[in-house]
N, C-alpha and C positions, 0 to 999 in steps of 0.2 A: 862050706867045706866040700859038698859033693861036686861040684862044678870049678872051684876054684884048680884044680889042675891042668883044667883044658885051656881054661882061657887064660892060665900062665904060659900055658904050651904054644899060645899061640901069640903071644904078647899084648891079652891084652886086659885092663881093668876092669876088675871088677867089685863093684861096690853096692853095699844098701844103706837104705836112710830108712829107721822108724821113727814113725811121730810119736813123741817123746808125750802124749798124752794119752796114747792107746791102755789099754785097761792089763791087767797082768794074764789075764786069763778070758778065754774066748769060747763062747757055743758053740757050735755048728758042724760040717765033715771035713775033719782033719784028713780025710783019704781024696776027698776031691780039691778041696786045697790044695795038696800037695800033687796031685797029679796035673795041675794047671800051675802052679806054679814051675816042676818041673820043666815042663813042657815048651812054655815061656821062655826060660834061662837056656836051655838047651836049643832052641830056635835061633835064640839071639846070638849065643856063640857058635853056634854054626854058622852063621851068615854075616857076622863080623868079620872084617879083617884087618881093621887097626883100630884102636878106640876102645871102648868098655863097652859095659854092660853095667847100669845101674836097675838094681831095684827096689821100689819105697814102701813102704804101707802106712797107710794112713786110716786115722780113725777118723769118724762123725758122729755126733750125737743125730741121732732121730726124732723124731716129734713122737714116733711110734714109742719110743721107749729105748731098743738095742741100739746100741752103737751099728752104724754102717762101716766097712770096710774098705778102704780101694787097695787095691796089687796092683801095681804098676810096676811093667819091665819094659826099661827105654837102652835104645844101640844105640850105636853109630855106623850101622848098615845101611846097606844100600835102599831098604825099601820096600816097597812092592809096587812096579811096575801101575801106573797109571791104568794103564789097559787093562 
């Protein structure tokens, strides 16, 4: 909801996928999470200009015991320059 205004504004999709096997409830810093997550989505629609923004989160089980985590935020920006 916090991002979905710009990137209506700018026409373009935006969408998430959770793995439907992640746990209800999670450890860890919900302040740095969200400030990388933030950060991420705000990137991506900044530097889009047609296209979306998808972001997924996925779980893994660990040998360690906790679930592993991935955040993923994919565009269809241009990039970053090779160089």
């Amino acid at each position: 909801g916090l991002y979905a205004p710009a990137a209506q504004q700018k026409g373009l999709r935006l969408c998430y996928a959770l793995d439907p096997h992640l746990p209800s409830h999670a450890v860890g810093d919900p302040t740095r999470l969200r400030q990388v997550l933030q950060n991420l989505v705000s990137n991506a629609i900044k530097f889009t200009v047609q296209g979306g923004v998808m972001i997924r989160l996925r779980g893994r089980a660990s040998a360690a015991g906790p679930i592993q985590l991935r955040l993923e935020v994919e565009d269809t920006g241009p990039g970053i320059a090779p160089d």
